[in-house]
N, C-alpha and C positions, 0 to 999 in steps of 0.2 A: 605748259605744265602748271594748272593754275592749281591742282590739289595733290601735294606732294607728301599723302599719307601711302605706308609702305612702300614708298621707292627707297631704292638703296642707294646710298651717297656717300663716298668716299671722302674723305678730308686731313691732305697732311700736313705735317708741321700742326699737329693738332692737341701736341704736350702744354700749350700755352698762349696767350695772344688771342690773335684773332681766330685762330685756327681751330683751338680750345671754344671760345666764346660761338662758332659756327656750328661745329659739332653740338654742343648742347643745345643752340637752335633751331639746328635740323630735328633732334631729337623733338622736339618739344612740338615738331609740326608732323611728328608721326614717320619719322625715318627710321629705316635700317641702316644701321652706322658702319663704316671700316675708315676706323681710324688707323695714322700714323703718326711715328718721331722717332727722332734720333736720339731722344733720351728716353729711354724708359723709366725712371719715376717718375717723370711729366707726365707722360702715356700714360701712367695707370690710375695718376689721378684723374685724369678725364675720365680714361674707363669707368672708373667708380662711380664719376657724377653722372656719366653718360646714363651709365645702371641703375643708378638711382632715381631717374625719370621713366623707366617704364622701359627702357629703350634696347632692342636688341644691339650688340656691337662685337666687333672682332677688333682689336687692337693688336699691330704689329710694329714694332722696331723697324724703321724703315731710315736707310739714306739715300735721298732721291737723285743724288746725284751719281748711285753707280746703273746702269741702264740694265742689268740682267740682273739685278734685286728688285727692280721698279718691275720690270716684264713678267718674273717670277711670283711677283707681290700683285698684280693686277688679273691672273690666271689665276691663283688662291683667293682672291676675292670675289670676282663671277663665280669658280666653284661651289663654293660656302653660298652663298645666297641667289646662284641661278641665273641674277641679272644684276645689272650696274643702269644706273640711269643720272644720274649727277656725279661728277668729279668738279673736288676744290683744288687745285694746285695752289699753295698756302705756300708751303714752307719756304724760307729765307732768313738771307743773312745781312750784315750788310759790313762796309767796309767806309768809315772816313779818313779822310786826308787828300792833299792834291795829287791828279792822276800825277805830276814828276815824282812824288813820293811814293807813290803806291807800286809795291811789289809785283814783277809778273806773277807769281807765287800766289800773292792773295787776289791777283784781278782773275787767276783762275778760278780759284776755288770761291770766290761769290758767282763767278759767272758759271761753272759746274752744277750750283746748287740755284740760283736764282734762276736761270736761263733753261740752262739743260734737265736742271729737273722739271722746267715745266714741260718741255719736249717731252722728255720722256713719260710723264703722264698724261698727256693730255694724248700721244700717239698709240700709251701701252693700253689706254682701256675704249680708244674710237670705236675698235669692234665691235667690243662689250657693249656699247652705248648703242650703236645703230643696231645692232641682233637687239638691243632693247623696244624699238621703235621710238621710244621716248627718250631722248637724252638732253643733256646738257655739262657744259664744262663750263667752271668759272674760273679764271688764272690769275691771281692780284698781283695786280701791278703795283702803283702810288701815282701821287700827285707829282713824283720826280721821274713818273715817266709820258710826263708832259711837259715836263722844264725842266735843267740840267744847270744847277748850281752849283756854285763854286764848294771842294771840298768832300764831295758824294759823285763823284764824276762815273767809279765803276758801277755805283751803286745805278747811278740811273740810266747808266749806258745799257743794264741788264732791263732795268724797269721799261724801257724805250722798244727796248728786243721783245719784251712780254708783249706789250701792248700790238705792236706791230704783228706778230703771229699769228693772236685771237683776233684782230681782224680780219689777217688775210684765211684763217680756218674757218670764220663767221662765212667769209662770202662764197667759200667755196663749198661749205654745207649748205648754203642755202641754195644755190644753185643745183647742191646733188638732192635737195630735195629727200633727205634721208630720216628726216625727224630728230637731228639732231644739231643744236646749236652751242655758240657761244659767246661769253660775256669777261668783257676785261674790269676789272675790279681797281679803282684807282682811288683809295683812300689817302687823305691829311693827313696831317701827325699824329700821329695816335701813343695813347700810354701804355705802351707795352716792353718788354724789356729788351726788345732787338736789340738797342744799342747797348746795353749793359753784354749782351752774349756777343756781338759782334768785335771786329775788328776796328782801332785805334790806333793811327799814326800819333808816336808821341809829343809830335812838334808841333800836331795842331794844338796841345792842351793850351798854351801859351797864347795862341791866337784866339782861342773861346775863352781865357779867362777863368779856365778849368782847370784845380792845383793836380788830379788824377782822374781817371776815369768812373770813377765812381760819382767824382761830381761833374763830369760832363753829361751822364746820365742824366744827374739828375737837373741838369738845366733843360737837357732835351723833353726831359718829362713833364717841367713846369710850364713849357710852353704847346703842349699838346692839347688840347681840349676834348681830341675824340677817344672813344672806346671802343675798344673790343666789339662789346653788346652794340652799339652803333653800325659796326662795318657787317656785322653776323645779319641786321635786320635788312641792311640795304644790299647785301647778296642775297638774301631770300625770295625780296621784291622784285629785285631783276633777274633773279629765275624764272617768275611769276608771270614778270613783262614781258620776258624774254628782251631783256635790254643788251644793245652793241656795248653800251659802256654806261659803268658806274659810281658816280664821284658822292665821296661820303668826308662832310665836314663841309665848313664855309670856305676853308683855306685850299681845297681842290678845286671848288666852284670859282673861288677867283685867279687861283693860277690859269685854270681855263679859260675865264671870259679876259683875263690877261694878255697870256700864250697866242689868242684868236685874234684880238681886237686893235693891242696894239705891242707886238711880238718884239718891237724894234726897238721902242720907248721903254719895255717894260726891262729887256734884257741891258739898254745903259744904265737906269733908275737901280737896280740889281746891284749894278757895278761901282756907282757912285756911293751909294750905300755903304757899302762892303770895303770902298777906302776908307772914307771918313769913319770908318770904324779904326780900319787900320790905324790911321793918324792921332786918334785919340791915345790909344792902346799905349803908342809910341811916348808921344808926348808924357803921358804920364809915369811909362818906365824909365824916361828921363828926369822926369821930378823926383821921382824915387830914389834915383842914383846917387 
């Protein structure tokens, strides 16, 4: 799919972030848009920017994590414009603290939305996509679902599940020979407000050195270097390539050549790390005492 003017491309979780920054990308390279989110004022400022490029779009309130909204919302979108030929499965949450801390409660409900709603998108619009002749899905994963760090454990248990998926759907489209492919999306850190909307166990504040959530954000944020506009260019590409997999940032590219090269070394260096953090932390709330 190397000229993706008038194809119609779906993209949810697309009130903000990357999702937001993709949509106006697509737009910008001649797409017919069906955007989603679970918040509608987010939604309709993209709508706005979307419209503001030139850009046909239907925007719908969407939470992908219940499966007969997703199927419902994926037949209303072939309807309206005839044909689907790219889905983003974007949307996400994410959830830190250690898996012993971390609620069944909230491992569901990242895993309903990170997990299952990419199922269910990526399942509710295949048909759509192959009666397309031309398709493609991309599913963003992260860089934590190639390494599984201490603190993000459901987060990347879910990211590990994406990944895993869009490859085994890669090989099994290419074998049916159907013109339709897919690409796992595994961005660095990026500055967007996930963790600000996400979920916080509040005992880690104390291990990050974070007095509330608002300034763990913004440690998270300080240390992100990638954008939005970044990850929107490098899913366009590898629609282009039609690429198995897509790493966007320096810090994806080295947890890969990491994760690969040396998986054993990299995961104690990780951990030694991550005391001598500990130890300081300690030491000093004993000075302080």
């Amino acid at each position: 799919m190397k000229n993706l003017k008038q194809k119609v491309a779906v993209v949810t979780g697309a009130g903000s972030g990357i999702g937001r920054a993709t949509a106006l990308a697509l737009a910008d390279e001649g797409c017919l848009l069906a955007i989603s989110d679970i918040s509608e004022p987010n939604l309709e400022d993209t709508r706005l920017a979307v419209e503001a490029l030139g850009a046909k779009v239907l925007a719908n309130v969407l939470d992908v994590a219940n499966r007969e909204a997703f199927e419902n919302y994926a037949s209303d979108v072939a309807n309206t414009f005839g044909k689907v030929n790219i889905v983003i499965n974007n949307a996400g949450v994410i959830v830190r603290g250690s898996l012993q801390n971390t609620s069944i409660e909230d491992f569901e409900w990242i895993m309903n939305i990170n997990f299952w709603g990419m199922v269910y998108g990526s399942m509710a619009f295949l048909p759509y996509l192959k009666e397309s002749g031309e398709g493609h899905i991309c599913n963003v994963s992260s860089m934590f679902g190639m390494m599984a760090p201490a603190n993000v454990g459901a987060y990347a248990a879910g990211k590990f599940a994406v990944r895993a998926f869009s490859e085994t759907l890669r090989t099994e489209l290419d074998v049916e020979e159907c013109g339709v492919s897919v690409t796992s999306i595994h961005p660095g850190m990026i500055k967007t407000t996930l963790l600000r909307d996400g979920r916080l166990d509040p005992s880690l504040l104390e291990e990050i050195g974070a007095a509330d959530e608002e300034e763990a954000h913004a440690q998270y944020t300080q240390k992100a270097f990638n954008t939005p506009e970044k990850v929107a260019d490098s899913i366009i590409k590898g629609i282009k390539k039609n690429k198995m997999r897509v790493l966007v940032g320096f810090d994806a590219y080295l947890v890969d050549w990491a994760t690969r090269l040396t998986p054993v070394l990299f995961r104690r260096l990780a951990t030694k790390i991550l005391k001598i953090d500990k130890a300081k932390r300690q030491k000093a709330a004993a000075a302080s005492a």
